[in-house]
C-alpha positions as CSV (number, residue, x, y, z in Angstrom):
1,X,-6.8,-24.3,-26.0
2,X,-6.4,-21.7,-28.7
3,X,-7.3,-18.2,-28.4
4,X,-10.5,-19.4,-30.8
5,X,-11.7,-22.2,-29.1
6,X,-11.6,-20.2,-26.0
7,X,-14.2,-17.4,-27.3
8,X,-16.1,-20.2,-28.5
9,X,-16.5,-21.6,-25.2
10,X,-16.9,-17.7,-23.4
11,X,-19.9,-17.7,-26.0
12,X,-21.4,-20.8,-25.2
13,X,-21.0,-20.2,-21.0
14,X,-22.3,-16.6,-21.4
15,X,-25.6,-18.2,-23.2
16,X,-26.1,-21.4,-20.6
17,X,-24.7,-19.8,-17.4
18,X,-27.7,-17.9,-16.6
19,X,-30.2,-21.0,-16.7
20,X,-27.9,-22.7,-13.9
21,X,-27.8,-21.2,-10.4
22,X,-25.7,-17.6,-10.6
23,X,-22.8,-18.0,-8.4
24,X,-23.9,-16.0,-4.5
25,X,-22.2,-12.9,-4.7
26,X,-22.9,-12.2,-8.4
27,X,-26.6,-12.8,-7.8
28,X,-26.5,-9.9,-5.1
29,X,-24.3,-7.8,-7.3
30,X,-27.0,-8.0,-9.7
31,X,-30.0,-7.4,-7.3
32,X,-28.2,-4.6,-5.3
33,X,-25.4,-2.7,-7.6
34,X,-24.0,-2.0,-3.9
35,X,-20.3,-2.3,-3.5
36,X,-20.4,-2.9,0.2
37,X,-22.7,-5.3,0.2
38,X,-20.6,-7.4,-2.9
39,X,-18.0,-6.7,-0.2
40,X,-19.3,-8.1,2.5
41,X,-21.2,-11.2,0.8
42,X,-17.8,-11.9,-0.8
43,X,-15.8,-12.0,2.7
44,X,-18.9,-14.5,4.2
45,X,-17.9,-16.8,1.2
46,X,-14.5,-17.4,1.9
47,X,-14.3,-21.0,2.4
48,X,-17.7,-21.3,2.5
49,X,-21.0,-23.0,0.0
50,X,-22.8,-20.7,-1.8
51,X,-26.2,-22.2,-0.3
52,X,-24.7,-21.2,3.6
53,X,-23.3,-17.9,2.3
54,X,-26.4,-16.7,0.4
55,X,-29.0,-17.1,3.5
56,X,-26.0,-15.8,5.9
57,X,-25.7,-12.6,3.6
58,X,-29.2,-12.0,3.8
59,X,-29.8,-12.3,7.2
60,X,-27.4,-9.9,7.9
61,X,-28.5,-7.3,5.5
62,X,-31.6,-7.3,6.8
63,X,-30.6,-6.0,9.8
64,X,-27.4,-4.2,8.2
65,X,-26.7,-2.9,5.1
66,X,-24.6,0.1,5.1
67,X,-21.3,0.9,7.6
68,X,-22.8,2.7,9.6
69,X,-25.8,0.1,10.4
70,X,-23.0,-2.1,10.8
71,X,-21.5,-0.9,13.4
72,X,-24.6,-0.4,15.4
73,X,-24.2,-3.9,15.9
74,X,-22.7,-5.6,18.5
75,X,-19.8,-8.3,17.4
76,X,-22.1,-11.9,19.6
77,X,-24.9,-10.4,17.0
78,X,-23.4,-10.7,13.5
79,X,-21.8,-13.9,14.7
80,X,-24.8,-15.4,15.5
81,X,-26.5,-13.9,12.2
82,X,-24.0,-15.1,10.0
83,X,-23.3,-18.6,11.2
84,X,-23.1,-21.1,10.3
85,X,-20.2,-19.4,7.7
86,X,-16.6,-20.8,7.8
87,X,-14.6,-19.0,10.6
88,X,-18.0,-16.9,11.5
89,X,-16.2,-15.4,14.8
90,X,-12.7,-14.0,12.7
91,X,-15.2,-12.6,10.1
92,X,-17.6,-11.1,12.5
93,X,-14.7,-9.2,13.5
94,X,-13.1,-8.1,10.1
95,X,-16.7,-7.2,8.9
96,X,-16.8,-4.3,11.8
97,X,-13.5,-3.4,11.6
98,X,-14.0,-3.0,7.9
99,X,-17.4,-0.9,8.2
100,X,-15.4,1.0,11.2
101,X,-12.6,2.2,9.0
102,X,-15.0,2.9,6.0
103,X,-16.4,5.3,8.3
104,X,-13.3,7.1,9.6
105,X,-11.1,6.8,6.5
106,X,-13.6,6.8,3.0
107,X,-17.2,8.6,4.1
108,X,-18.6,5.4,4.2
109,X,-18.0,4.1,0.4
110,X,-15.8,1.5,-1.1
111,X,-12.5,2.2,-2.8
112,X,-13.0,1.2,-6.2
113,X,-8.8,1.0,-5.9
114,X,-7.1,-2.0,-5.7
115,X,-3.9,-1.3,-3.7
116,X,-6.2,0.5,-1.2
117,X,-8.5,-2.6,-1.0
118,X,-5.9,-4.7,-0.5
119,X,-4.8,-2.7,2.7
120,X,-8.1,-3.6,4.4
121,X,-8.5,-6.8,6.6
122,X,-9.0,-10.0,5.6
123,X,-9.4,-8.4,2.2
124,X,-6.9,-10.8,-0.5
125,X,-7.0,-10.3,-4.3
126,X,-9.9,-12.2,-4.9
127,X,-12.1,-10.5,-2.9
128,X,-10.6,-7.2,-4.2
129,X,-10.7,-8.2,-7.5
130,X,-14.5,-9.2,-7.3
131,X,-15.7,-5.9,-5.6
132,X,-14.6,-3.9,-8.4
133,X,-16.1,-5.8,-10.9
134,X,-19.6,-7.3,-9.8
135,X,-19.9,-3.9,-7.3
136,X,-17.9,-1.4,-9.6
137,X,-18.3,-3.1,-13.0
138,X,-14.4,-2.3,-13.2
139,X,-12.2,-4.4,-15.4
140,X,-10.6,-6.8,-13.2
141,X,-9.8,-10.7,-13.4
142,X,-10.8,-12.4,-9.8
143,X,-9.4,-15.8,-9.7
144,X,-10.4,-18.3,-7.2
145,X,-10.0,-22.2,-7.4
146,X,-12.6,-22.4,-9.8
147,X,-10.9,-20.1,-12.1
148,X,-7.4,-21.5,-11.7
149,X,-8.6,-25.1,-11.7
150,X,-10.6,-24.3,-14.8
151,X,-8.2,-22.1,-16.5
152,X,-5.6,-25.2,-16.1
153,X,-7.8,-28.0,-17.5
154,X,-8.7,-26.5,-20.6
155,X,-5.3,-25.7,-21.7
156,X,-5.6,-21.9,-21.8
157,X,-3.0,-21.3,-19.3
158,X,-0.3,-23.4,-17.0
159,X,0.5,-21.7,-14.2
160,X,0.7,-23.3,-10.7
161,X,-1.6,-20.9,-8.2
162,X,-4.0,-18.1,-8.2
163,X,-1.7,-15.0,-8.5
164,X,0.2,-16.8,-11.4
165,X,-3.5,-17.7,-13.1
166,X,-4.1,-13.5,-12.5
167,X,-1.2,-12.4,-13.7
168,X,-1.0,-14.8,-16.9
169,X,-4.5,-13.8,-17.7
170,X,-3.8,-10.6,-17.4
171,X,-1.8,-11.1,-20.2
172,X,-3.9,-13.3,-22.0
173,X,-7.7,-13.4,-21.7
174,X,-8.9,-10.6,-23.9
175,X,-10.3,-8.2,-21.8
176,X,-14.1,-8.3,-22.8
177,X,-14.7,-11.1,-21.2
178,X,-12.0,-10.2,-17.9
179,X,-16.1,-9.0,-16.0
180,X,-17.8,-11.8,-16.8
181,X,-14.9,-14.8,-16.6
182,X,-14.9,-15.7,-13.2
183,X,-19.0,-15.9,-12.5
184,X,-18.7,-18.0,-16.0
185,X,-16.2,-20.0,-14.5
186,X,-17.7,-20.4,-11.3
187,X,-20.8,-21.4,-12.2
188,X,-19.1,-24.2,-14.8
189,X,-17.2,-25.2,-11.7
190,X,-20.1,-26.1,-9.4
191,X,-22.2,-27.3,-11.8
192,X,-19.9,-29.2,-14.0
193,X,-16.2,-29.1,-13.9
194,X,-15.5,-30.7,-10.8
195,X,-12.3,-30.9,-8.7
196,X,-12.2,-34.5,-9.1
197,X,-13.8,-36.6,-11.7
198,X,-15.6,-33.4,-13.4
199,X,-18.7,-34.3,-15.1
200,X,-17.4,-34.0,-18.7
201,X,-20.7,-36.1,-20.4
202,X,-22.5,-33.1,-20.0
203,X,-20.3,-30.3,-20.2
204,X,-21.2,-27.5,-23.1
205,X,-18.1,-27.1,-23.7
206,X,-15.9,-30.4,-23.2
207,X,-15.2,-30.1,-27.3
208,X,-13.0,-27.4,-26.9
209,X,-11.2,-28.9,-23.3
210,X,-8.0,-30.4,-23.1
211,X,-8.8,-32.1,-19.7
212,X,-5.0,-30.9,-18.4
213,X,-5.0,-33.8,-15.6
214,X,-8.2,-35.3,-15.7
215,X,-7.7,-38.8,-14.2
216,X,-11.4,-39.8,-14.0
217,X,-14.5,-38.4,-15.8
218,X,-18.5,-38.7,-15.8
């Protein structure tokens, strides 16, 4: 995929995207501009569907929504609130200890730094990447295995795992589109480009996809 077919299928996501289901944590990015909450929603969807993380997230905002609610709570509580999320009791736990040290270390608020979020449990590169740009609007490229799958089977990039993916588009994807390529992405992935025998017959933008490793197609 050339650098042209790839802003012609940005342009064509950016227009469809938002009449499909908006990926969980951008659709409470957009409803809340609240970094701790993108945060928090982002950690609960760690190996987890968007239709278990979304009710989950809520839940647990309505009783929480700020550190210091948080940690009013006790740890059986936001386990049972936010199950039935993957690894609900470890997350629980990392969700307190996160609010606790918010607290103590940064008045409450969310680094908008990388390195710094990257020093907080349970926190990887994805999830730091995606707080500062659905809760910061901050340039930054999150890539998750939509992205890297994605990424892969157009031809844009070859890279073999997520931090390869990040770092080659760091180098590559022009950065207007580095806020709004991964919910694009996403959003293509779930609805469309699936891991295995990805729905191609109705893809907007199968024209300009080289279908890197596509054994099997709808």
């Amino acid at each position: 995929m050339l650098q042209k077919q790839l802003r012609e299928a940005m342009a064509i996501l950016q227009r469809d995207v938002p009449t499909w289901d908006v990926p969980v944590v951008s659709l409470i990015a957009q409803e809340s501009h609240d970094p701790y909450r993108v945060l928090i929603s982002t950690l609960l969807s760690l190996r987890t569907l968007d239709q278990t993380t979304g009710p989950a997230a809520q839940r647990l905002f309505a009783l929480a929504d700020t550190p210091a609610a948080m940690v009013g709570l006790d740890r059986q509580t936001v386990e049972r609130v936010i199950y039935p999320v993957g690894f609900y009791r470890n997350k629980a736990g990392q969700i307190l200890e996160i609010s606790q040290r918010l607290l103590d270390h940064f008045d409450g608020r969310v680094p908008d730094d990388l390195d710094v979020l990257l020093t907080f449990n349970g926190v990887g590169r994805k999830t730091a990447n995606l707080v500062l740009a659905e809760g910061y609007g901050i340039p930054a490229l999150c890539v998750d295995t939509h992205v890297h799958r994605i990424s892969n089977r157009w031809g844009y990039i070859k890279t073999k795992d997520p931090f390869d993916t990040e770092m080659t588009l760091r180098k590559k994807l022009p950065s207007e589109y580095w806020l709004v390529y991964n919910p694009c992405l996403v959003a293509l992935g779930q609805h469309r480009c699936k891991p295995t025998s990805p729905m191609c017959s109705q893809c907007p933008v199968a024209h300009v996809c080289q279908r890197v490793g596509v054994q099997r197609q709808r």
